[in-house]
C-alpha positions as CSV (number, residue, x, y, z in Angstrom):
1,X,-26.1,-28.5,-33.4
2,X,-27.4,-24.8,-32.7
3,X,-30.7,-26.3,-31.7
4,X,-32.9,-28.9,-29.4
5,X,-34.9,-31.5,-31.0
6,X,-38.1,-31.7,-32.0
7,X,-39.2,-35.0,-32.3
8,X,-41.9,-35.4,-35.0
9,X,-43.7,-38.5,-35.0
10,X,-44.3,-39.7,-39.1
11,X,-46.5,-42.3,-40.6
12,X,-45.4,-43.5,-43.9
13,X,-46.7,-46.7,-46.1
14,X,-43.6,-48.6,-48.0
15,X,-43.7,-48.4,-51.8
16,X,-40.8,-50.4,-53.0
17,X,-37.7,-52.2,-51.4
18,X,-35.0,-54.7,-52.0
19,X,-32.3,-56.2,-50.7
20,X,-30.4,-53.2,-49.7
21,X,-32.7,-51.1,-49.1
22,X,-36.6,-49.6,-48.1
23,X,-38.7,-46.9,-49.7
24,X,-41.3,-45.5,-47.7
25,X,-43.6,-42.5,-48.9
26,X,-44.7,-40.4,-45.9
27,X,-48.8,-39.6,-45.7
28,X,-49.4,-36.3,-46.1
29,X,-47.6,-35.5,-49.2
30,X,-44.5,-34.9,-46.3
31,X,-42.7,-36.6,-49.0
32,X,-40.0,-39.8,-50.0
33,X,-37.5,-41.7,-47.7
34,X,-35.2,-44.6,-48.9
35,X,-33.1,-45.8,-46.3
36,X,-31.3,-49.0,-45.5
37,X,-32.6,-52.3,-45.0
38,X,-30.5,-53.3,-41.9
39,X,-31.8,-49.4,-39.8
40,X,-36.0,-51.1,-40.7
41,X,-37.0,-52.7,-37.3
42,X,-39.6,-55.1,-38.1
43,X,-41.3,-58.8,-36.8
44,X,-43.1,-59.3,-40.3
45,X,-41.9,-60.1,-43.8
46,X,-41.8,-57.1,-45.9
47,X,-44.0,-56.1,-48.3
48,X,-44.9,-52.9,-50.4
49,X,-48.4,-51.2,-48.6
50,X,-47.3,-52.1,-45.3
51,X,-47.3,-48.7,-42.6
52,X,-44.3,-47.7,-41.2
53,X,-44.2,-45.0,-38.3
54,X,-40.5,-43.0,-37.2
55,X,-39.6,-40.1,-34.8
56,X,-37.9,-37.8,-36.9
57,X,-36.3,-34.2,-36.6
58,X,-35.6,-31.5,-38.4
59,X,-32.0,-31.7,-40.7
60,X,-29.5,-29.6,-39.8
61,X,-26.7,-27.8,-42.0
62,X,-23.3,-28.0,-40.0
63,X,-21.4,-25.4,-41.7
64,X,-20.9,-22.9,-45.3
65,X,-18.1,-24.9,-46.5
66,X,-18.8,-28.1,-49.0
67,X,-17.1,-31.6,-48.4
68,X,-14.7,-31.5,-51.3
69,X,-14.4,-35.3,-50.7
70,X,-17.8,-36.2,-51.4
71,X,-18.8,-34.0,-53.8
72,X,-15.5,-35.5,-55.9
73,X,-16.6,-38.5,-55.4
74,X,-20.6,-37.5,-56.6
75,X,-19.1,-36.0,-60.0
76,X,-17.1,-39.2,-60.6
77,X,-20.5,-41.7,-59.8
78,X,-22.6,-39.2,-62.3
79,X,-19.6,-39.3,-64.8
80,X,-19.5,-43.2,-64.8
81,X,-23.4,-43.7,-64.9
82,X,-23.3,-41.0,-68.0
83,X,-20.4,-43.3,-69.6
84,X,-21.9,-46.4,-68.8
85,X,-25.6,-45.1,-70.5
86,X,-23.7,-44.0,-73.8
């Protein structure tokens, strides 16, 4: 990475999860984070409204060039979802 972190503390409340996964909104309109269940560190049952806090930093683009792989393997999810809603 080209540059040094900068650690941004963030304060968000969760809105929905399940049993994969958590959605948290961050305050400040700073906007929407789903991420899985097993990265939440937590001593209390879940349950949407509760505050969540995480260091964060800024996302970095590696290179120009596109992951063929993954972006194959996006077209072929949107492609089943669109021939599974017809």
């Amino acid at each position: 990475m080209k540059y040094g972190d900068k650690i941004i503390y963030m304060e968000g409340i969760i809105v929905d999860f399940d049993d994969c996964s958590v959605s948290i909104d961050f305050k400040g309109r700073l906007g929407f984070l789903k991420v899985p269940k097993r990265m939440l560190i937590t001593d209390y049952p879940l349950e949407i409204g509760l505050e969540v806090a995480m260091n964060m930093s800024f996302v970095e683009v590696l290179s120009d060039e596109v992951n063929e792989k993954y972006l194959s393997n996006i077209q072929k999810n949107k492609d089943k979802r669109r021939n599974m809603n017809v």
